[in-house]
C-alpha positions as CSV (number, residue, x, y, z in Angstrom):
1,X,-5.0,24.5,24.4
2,X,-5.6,25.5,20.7
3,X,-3.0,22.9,19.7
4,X,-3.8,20.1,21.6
5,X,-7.1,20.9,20.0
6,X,-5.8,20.8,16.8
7,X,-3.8,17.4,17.7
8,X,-6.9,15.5,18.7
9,X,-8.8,16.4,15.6
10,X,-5.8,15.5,13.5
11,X,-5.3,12.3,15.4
12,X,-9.1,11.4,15.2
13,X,-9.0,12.0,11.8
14,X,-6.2,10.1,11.0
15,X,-8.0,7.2,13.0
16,X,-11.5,7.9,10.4
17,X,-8.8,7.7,7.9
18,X,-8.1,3.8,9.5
19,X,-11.5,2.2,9.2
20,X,-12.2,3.4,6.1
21,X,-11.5,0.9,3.7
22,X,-8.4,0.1,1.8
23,X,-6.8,3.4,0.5
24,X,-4.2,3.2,-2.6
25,X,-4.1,7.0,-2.2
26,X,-1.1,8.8,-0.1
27,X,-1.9,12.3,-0.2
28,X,-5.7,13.1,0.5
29,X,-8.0,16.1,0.8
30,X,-9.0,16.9,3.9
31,X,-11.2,19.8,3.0
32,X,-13.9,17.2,1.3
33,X,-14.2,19.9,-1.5
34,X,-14.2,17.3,-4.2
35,X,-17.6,16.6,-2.8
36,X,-19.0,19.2,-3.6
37,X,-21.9,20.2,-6.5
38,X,-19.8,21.9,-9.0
39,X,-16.0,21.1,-9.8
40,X,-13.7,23.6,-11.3
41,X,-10.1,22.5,-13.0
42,X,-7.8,25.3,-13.8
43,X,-4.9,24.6,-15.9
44,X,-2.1,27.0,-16.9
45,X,-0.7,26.1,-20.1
46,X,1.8,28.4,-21.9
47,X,0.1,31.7,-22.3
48,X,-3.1,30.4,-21.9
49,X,-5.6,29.5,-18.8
50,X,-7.9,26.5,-19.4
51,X,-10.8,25.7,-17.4
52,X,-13.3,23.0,-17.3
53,X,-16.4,22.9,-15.1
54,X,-18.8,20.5,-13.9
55,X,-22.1,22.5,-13.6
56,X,-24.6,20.9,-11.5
57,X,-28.2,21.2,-12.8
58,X,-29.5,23.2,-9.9
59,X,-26.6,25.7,-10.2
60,X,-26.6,26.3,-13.8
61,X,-28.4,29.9,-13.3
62,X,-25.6,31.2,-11.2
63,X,-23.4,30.4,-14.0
64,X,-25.7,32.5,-16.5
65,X,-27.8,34.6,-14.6
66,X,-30.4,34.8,-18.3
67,X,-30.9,31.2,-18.3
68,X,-34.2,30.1,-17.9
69,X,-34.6,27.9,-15.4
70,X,-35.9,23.7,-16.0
71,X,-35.0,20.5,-15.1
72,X,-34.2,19.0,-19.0
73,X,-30.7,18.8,-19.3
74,X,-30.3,19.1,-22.8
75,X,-32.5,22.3,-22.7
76,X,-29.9,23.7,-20.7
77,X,-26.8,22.9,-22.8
78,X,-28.9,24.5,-25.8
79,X,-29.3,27.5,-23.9
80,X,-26.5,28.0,-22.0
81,X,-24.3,26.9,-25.0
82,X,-25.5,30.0,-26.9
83,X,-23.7,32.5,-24.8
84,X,-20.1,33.9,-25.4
85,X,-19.8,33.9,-21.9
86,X,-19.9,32.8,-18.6
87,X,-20.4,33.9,-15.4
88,X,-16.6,33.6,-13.7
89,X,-14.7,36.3,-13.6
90,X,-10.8,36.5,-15.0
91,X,-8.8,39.5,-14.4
92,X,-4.6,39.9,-14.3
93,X,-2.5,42.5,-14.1
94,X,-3.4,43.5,-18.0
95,X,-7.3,43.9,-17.2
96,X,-10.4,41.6,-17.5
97,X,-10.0,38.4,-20.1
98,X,-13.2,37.1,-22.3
99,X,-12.6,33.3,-23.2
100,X,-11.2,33.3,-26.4
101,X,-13.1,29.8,-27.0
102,X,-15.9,28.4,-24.7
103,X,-18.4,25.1,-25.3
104,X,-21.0,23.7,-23.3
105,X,-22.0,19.6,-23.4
106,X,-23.9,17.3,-21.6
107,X,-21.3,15.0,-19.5
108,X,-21.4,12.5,-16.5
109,X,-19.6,13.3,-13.5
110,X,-15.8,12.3,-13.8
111,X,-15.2,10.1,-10.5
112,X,-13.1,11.5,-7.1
113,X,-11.7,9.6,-4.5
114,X,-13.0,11.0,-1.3
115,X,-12.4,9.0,1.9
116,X,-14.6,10.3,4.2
117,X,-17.7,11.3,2.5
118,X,-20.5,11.0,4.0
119,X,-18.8,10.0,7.5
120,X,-19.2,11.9,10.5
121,X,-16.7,14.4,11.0
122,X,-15.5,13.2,14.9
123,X,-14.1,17.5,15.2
124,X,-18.1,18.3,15.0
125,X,-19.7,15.3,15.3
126,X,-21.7,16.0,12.0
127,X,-22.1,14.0,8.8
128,X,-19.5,15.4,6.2
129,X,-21.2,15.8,3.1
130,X,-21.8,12.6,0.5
131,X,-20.8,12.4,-2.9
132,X,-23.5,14.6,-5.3
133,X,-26.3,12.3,-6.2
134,X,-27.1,13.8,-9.5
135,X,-24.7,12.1,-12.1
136,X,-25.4,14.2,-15.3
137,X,-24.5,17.8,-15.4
138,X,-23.3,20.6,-17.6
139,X,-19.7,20.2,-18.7
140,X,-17.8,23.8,-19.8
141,X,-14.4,24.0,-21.6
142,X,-13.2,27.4,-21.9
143,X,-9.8,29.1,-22.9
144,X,-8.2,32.2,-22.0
145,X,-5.0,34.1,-23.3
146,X,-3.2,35.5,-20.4
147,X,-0.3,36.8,-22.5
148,X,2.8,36.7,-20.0
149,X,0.7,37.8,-16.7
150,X,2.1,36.6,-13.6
151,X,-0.5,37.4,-11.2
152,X,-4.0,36.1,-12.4
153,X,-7.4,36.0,-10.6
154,X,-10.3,34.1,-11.2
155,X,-14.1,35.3,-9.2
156,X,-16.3,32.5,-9.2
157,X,-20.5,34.2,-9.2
158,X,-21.1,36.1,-5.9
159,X,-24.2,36.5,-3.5
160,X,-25.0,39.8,-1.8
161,X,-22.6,39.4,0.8
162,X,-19.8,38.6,-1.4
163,X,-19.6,34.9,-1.6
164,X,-19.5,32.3,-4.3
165,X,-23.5,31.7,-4.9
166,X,-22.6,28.5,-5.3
167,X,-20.3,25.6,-3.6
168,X,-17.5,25.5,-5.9
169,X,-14.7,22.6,-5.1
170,X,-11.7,23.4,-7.8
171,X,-8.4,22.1,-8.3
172,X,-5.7,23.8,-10.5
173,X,-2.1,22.9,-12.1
174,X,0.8,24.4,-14.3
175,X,1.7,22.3,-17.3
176,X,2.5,19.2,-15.5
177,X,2.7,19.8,-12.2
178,X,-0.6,20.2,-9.7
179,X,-0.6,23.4,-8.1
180,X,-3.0,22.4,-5.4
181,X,-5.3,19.8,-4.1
182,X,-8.9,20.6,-3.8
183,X,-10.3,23.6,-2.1
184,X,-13.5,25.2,-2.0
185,X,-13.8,28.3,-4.0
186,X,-15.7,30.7,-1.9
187,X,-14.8,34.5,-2.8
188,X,-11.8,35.0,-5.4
189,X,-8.4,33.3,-5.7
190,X,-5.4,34.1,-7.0
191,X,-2.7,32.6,-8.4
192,X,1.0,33.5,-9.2
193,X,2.6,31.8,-11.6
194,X,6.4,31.3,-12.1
195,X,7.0,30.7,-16.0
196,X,10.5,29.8,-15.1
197,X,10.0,27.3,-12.2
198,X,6.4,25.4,-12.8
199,X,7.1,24.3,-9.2
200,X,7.5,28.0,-7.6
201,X,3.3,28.4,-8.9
202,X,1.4,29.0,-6.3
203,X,-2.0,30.6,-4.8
204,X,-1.9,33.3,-2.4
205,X,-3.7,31.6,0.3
206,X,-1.6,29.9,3.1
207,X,-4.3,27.7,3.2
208,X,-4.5,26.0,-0.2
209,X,-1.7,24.4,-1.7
210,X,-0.6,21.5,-3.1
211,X,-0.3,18.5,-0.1
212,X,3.3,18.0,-1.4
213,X,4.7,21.4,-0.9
214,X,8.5,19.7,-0.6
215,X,10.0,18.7,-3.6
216,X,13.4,16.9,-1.8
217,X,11.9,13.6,0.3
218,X,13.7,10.4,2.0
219,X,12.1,7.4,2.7
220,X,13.8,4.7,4.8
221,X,12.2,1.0,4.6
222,X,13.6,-1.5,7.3
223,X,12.3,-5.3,6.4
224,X,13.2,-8.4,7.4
225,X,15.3,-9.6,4.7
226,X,16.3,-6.1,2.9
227,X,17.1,-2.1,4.1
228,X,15.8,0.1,1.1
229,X,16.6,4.2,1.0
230,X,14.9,6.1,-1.4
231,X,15.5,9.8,-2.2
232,X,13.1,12.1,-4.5
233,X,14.6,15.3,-5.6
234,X,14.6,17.7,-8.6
235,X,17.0,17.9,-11.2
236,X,16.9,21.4,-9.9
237,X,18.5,20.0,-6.7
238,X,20.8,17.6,-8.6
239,X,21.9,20.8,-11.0
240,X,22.3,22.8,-7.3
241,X,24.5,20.3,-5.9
242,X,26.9,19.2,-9.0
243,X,26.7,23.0,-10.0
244,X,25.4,23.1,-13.4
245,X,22.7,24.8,-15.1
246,X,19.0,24.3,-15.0
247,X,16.3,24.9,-17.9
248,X,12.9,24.0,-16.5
249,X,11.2,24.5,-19.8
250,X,13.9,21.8,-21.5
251,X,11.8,18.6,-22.7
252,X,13.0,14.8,-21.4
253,X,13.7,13.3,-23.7
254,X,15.9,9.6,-23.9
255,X,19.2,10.8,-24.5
256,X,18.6,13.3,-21.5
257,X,17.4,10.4,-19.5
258,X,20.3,8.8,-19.9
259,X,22.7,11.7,-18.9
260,X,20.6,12.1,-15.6
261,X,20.8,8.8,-15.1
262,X,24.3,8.4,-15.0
263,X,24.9,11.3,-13.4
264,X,22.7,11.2,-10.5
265,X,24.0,7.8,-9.5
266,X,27.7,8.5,-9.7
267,X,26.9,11.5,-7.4
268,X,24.4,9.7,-5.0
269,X,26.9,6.7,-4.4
270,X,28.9,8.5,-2.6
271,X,26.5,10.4,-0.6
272,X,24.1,9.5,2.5
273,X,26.4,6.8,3.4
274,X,23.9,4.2,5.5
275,X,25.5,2.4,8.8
276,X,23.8,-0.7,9.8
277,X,25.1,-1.6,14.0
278,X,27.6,0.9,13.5
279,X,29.2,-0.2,10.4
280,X,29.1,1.2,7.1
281,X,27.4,-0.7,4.2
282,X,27.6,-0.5,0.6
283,X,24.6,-1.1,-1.4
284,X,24.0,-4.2,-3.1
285,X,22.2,-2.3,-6.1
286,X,21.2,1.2,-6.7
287,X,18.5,2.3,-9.9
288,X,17.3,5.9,-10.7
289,X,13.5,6.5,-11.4
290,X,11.7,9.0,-13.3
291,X,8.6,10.6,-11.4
292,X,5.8,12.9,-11.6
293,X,3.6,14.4,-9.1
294,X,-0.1,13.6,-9.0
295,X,-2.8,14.8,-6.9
296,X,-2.7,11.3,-5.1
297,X,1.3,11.3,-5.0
298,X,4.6,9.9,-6.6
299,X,4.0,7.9,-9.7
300,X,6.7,6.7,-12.3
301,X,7.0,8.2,-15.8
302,X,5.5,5.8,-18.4
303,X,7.8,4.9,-21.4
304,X,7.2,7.3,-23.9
305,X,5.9,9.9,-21.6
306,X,7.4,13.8,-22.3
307,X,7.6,16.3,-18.9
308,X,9.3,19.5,-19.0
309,X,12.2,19.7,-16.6
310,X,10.0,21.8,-14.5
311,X,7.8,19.2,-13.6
312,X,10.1,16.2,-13.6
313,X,10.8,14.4,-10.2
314,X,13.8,12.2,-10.2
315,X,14.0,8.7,-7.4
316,X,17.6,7.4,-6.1
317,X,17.1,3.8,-4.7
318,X,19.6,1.7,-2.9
319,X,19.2,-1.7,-1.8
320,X,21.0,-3.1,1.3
321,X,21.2,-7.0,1.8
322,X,20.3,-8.2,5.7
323,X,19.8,-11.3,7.3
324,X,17.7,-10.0,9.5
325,X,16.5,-6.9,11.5
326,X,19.2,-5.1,12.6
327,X,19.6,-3.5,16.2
328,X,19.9,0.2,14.5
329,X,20.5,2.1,11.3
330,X,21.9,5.1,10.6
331,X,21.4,8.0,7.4
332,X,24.1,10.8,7.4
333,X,22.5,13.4,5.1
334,X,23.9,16.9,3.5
335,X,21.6,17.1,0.8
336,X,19.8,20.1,1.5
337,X,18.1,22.3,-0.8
338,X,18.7,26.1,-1.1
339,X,15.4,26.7,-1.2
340,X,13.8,24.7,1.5
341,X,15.3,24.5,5.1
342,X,14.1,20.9,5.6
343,X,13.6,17.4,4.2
344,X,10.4,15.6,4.9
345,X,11.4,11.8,5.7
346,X,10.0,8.9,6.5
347,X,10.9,5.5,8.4
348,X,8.7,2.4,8.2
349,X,9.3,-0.9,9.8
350,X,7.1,-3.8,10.3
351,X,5.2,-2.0,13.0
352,X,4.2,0.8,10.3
353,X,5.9,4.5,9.6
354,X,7.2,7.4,11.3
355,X,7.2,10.5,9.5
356,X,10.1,12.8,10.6
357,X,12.4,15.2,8.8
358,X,15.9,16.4,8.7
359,X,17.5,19.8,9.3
360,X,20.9,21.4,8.8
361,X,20.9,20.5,12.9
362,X,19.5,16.9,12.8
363,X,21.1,15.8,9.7
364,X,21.0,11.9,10.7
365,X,18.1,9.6,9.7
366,X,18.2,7.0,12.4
367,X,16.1,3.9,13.2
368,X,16.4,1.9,17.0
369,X,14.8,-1.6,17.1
370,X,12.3,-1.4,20.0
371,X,9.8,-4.1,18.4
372,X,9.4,-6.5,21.4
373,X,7.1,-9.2,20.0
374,X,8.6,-9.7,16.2
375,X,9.3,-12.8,15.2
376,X,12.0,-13.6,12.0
377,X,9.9,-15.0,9.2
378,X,11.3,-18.2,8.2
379,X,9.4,-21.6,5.9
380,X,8.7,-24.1,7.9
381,X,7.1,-27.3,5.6
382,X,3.6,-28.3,6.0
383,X,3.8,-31.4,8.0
384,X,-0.3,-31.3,9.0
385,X,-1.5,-35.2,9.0
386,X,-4.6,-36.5,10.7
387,X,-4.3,-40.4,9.7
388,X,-1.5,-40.5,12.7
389,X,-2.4,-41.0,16.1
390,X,-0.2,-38.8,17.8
391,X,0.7,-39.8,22.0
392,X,2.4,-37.4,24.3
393,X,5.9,-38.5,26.0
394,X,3.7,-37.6,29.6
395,X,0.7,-40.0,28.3
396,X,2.8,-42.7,26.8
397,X,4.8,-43.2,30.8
398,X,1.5,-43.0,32.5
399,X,0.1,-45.7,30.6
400,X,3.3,-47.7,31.3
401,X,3.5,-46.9,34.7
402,X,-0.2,-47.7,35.4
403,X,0.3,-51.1,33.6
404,X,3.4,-52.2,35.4
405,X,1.8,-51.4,38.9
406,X,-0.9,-53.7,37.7
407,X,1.0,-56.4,37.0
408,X,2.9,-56.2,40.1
409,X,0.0,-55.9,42.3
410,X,-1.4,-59.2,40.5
411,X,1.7,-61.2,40.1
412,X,2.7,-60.5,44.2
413,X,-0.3,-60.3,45.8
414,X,0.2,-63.4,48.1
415,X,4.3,-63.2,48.0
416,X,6.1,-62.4,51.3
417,X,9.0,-60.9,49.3
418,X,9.2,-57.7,50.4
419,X,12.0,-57.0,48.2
420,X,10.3,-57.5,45.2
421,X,7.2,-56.2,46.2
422,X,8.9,-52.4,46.6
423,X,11.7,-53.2,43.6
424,X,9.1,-53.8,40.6
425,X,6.9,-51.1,41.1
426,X,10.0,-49.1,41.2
427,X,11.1,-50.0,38.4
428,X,7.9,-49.3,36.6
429,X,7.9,-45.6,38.1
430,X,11.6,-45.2,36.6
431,X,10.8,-46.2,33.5
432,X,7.4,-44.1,32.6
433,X,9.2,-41.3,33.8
434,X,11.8,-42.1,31.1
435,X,9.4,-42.4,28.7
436,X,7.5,-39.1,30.0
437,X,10.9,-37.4,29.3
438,X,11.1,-38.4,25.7
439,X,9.4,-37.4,22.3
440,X,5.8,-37.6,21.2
441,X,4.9,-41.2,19.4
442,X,3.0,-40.8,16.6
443,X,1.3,-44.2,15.5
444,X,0.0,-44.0,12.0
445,X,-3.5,-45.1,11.2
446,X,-4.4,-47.2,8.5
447,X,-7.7,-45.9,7.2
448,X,-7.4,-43.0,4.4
449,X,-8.2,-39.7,4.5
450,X,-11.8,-38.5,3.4
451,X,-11.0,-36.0,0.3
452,X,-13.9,-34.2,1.5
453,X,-12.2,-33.7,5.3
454,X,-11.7,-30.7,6.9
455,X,-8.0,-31.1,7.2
456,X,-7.7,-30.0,3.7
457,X,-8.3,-26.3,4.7
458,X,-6.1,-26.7,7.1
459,X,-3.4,-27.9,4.8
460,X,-4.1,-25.4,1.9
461,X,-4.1,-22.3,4.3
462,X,-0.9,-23.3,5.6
463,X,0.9,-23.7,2.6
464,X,-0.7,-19.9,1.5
465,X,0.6,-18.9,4.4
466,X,4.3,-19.8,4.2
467,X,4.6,-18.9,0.5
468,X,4.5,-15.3,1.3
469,X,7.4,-15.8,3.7
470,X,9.5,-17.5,0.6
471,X,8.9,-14.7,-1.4
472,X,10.5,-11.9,1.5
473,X,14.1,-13.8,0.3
474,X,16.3,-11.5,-1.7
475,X,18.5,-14.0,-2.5
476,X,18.0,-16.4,-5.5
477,X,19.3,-19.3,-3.9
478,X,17.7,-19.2,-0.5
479,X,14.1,-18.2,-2.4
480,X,14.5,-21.2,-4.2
481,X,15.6,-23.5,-1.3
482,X,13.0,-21.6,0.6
483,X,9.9,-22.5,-1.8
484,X,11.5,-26.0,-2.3
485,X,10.4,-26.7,0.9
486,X,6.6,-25.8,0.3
487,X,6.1,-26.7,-4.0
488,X,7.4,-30.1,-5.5
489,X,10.8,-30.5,-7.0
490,X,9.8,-31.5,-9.8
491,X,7.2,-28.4,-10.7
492,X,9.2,-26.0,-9.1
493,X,10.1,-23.7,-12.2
494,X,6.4,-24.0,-13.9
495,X,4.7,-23.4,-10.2
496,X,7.1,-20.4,-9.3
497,X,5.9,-18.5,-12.8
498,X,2.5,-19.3,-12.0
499,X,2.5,-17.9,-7.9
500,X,5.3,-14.9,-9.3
501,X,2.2,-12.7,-10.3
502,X,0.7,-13.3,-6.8
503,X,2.9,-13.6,-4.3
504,X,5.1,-10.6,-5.7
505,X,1.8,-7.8,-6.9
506,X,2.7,-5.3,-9.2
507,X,1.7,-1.8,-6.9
508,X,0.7,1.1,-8.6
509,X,4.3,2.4,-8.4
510,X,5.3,-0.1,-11.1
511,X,7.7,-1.8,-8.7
512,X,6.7,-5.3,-6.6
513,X,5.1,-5.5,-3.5
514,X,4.2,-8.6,-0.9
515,X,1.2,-10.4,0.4
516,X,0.9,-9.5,4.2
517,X,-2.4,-11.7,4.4
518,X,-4.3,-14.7,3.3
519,X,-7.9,-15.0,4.7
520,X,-11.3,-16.0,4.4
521,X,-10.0,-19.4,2.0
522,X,-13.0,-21.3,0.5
523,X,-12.8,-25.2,-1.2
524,X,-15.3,-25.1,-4.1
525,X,-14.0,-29.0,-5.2
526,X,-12.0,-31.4,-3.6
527,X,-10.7,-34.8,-5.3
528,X,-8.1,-37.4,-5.4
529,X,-6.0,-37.8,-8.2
530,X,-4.1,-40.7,-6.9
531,X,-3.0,-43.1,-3.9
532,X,0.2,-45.2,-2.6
533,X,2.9,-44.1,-1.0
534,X,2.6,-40.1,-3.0
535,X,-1.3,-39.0,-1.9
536,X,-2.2,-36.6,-5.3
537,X,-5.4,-34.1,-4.7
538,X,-6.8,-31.4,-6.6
539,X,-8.8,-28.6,-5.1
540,X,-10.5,-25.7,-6.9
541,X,-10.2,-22.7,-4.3
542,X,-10.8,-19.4,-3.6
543,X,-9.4,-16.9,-1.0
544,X,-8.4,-13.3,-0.4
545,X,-4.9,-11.7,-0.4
546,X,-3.8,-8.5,1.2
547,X,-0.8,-7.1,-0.6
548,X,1.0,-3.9,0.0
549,X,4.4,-2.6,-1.1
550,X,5.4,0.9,0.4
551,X,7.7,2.6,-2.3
552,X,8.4,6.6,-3.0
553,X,6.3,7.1,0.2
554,X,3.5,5.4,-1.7
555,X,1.7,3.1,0.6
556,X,0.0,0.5,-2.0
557,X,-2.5,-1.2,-0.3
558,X,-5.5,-3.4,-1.7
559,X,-7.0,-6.8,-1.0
560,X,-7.6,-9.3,-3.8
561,X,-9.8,-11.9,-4.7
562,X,-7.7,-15.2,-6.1
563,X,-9.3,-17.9,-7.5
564,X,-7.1,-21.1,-8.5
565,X,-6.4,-25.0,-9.1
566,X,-3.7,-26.2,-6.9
567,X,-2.9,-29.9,-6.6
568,X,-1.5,-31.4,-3.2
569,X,1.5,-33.8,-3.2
570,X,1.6,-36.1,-0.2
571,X,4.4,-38.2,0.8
572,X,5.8,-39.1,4.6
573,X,4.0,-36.4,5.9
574,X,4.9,-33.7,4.4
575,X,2.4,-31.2,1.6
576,X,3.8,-29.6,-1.3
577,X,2.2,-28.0,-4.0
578,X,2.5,-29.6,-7.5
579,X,0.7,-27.3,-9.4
580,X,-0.6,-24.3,-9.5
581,X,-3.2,-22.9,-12.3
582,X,-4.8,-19.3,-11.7
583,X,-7.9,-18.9,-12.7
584,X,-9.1,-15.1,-11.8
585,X,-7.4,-12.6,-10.2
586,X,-9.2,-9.7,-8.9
587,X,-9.3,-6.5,-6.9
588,X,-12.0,-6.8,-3.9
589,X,-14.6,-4.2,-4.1
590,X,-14.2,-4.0,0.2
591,X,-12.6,-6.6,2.5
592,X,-14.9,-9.6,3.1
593,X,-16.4,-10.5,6.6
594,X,-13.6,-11.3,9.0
595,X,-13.2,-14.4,10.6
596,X,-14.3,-16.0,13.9
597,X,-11.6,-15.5,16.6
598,X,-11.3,-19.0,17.3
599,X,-9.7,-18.8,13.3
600,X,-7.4,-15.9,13.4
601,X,-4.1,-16.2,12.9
602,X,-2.0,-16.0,15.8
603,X,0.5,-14.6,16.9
604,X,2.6,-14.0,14.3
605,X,3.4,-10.5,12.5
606,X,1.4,-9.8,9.2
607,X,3.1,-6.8,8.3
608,X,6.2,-8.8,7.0
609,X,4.3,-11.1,5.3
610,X,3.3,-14.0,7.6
611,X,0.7,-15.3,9.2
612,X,0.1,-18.2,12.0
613,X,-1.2,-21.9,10.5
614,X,-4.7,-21.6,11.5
615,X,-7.7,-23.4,10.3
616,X,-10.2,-21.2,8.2
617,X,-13.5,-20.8,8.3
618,X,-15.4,-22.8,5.7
């Protein structure tokens, strides 16, 4: 009973998680400590503990206990910045440490990411507790020399019973890697810290660690066009497996970046063959990454960035060419760690992920297609043009028929032909249900269009809406045959650099994500440039795009608010872009008001990056 319990609040948490706006973050606090009053940051650096605090005004006494107590902020740093000391206690295995260096300033609260403050908690039905409204507090930097300790604890100020006095939230890390997420500090907590092994650093309290507690990960992307398998592992791992040595205190540095590099991929080419229907594939390209862990996940090492080894992450990617889904796919995997018994994995398809892991028992990551109503994306032009009159094969031989019988009945109405009294009408019957059998007519019209009509939305949302579907093509060739088909010939190259930053979104992984959705499009100005057998228009528009790119198990998700000049090409029907001029480009503060039903898109899936021709709402 305890663990269904426990599986309902996870699950209805998980669902709070859902209608919370868009989330950029993958691994989130779930203990809302970064909520709370006062913030403490521990780092371990060398031989020394730094820690920084954000004081809250109305906590400042517990802090030092002689402070005279007032509301005036900077009478408080003055005061409190007198003292050698502070009321937190640091002990180790070598005795009680003073701070060897301590200041006190006036800040503004740095800014968390907490998804569900001030949202009711569905466990308890009560509100979880909002962001502090006070933004100004007391801001502490103090240093301590720990010498070589290994075991080191920290007691926040206590109450009677034992208790921090005050709600503490605090967060700590060793060099470069985070130790754990947030926490509340209630009574003391201790740390023990690996010198050897950053990673190995750890609190004694099965109950606060860092989210990520598994250093060796696969991820497994199925999408229509491409299979992508991604592997995060150590070079600890990597030194494990090849059998070399391991220094975690040895710098990166360019020429070791290169030497990893090389190595990693000639050893993961061979490894974790992937078997698509049953048949073995070789990847079409493979790259090696350079990560870090951050409190909010996997993110790539900037250019000039120095780690230790200790705190390095390293990414294997290999890309696998399809034409479409497949039926199944299949991971053989005997990369296991020594130290862990299990890989955390991941499988996401266009109906969303599936954590799972693998064990020395299950060592196959595999995938079954059971997606019932998922259409192939494919680019269909935009043929959308009201100046034809459009009849129906069943219309067009009912109007026939209906005539012919009229002429018969007039033209034998005093005949005593019986023959061809029963033969014409016949005949009139045959031939409108030959003509019901047959294609629609469409009989153009020879009034123009209004540039102010409402088929212009229509027109512009549809093109939108296939470009995404252009962009899923891995191939060169097919992209560009693909978006020939929506942008004119003769802008083609000029348009593509211009929709490039758009249509493929840079995610906060550094690599290229997709636009899943367009919505909510608006025509500021409409007008034609030109008339004859090409119809020119320009339009000034605005819309919003959803774009997401799942990489490293990083789930980049934001909407954004696109502003642009796009002229229309007509010519025998068919709409093309000829040119496309961004004006602004911007991330949406929280998705905008969604659309009437009678305006959604239908039917079609928006997780691979396509969306049904539907008019908008203007």
């Amino acid at each position: 009973m305890a663990t269904l319990k426990r599986s309902v609040s996870t699950v209805m948490l998980l669902f709070l998680l859902a209608i919370t706006p868009t989330v950029s973050a993958d691994y989130l606090s779930l203990t809302g400590a970064e909520t709370a009053p006062n913030i403490a940051e521990f780092a371990f650096e060398g031989e020394y503990l730094l820690l920084t605090l954000e004081i809250s005004i109305d906590d400042a006494h517990h802090f030092w206990p002689a402070l005279k107590g007032h509301e005036n902020l900077n009478r408080l740093v003055a005061e409190a910045d007198k003292h050698s000391n502070i009321n937190v206690r640091v002990e180790t295995e070598n005795g009680v440490h003073d701070p060897v260096d301590l200041r006190v300033t006036a800040a503004t609260r740095s800014p968390r990411y907490s998804p569900f403050a001030g949202k009711i908690d569905p466990r308890t039905g009560r509100k979880l507790p909002s962001m502090p409204q006070d933004k100004q507090v007391l801001q502490v930097y103090s240093r301590y020399y720990l010498g070589s300790a290994e075991k080191i604890t920290v007691i926040p100020p206590l109450d009677q019973a034992g208790f921090s006095a005050a709600t503490i939230g605090f967060i700590s890390s060793h060099g470069a890697m985070p130790v754990n997420n947030y926490a509340y500090l209630s009574r003391s907590v201790t740390w023990r810290i690996n010198r050897q092994d950053p990673w190995q650093t750890q609190v004694i309290n099965p109950r606060i660690q860092r989210q990520l507690r598994f250093p060796l990960h696969s991820y497994l992307y199925i999408q229509p066009r491409e299979i992508r398998h991604e592997i995060i592992f150590r070079p600890r791992d990597m030194a494990t497996w090849s059998g070399n040595s391991f220094d975690a205190r040895l710098t990166l540095d360019d020429p070791l970046k290169s030497q990893l590099r090389t190595e990693a991929q000639a050893f993961l080419q061979s490894r974790t063959p992937l078997a698509v229907d049953q048949k073995v594939i070789e990847p079409q390209a493979t790259e090696v990454t350079f990560l870090k862990l951050t409190s909010t996940g996997f993110l790539p090492l900037e250019d000039n960035e120095s780690i230790p080894m200790g705190a390095l992450l390293m990414g294997y990617r290999a890309r696998f060419p399809v034409e479409g889904l497949p039926q199944n796919v299949e991971v053989d995997w005997d990369l296991f760690s020594p130290f862990e018994e299990r890989v955390p994995s991941l499988i996401q398809d266009p109906a969303g992920p599936f954590p799972t892991q693998l064990t020395p028992s299950i060592p196959t990551l595999a995938w079954q297609n059971f997606l019932t109503s998922y259409d192939e994306p494919s680019v269909s032009p935009v043929t959308l043009d009201t100046q034809r009159l459009t009849l129906s094969g069943k219309g067009l031989g009912a109007l026939v028929a209906f005539a012919v019988l009229g002429v018969c009945i007039f033209r034998f109405r005093n005949t005593r032909n019986h023959v061809m009294t029963l033969a014409t009408p016949a005949l009139g019957i045959i031939l409108s249900v030959s003509l019901a059998m047959q294609s629609s007519l469409a009989i153009p019209l020879p009034a123009p269009a209004s540039p102010d009509s409402e088929r212009f939305s229509e027109i512009i949302y549809s093109l939108l809406s296939e470009l995404p579907d252009a962009y899923l093509e891995q191939e060169s060739t097919v992209f560009e045959h693909s978006l020939s088909q929506l942008v004119s010939g003769q802008a083609l190259k000029t348009t593509r650099d211009a929709l490039d930053p758009i249509f493929r979104p840079l995610t906060i992984t550094g690599d290229r994500g997709y636009v899943s959705e367009i919505s909510h499009l608006r025509i500021e100005a409409l007008e034609q440039t030109s008339s004859g057998p090409r119809q020119t228009y320009r339009a000034l528009c605005t819309w919003q795009a959803r774009n997401e790119g799942p990489f490293w198990g990083h789930s980049d998700r934001k909407l954004l608010d696109i502003r642009a000049m796009l002229d229309l090409e007509e010519h025998e029907g068919t709409w093309k872009i000829a040119g496309f001029t961004p004006i602004t480009m911007r991330k949406s503060v929280e998705p905008q008001r969604a659309w009437r039903q009678d305006t959604q898109p239908a039917n079609r899936p928006t997780e691979t990056g396509s969306t049904a021709n539907a008019t908008p709402s203007q």
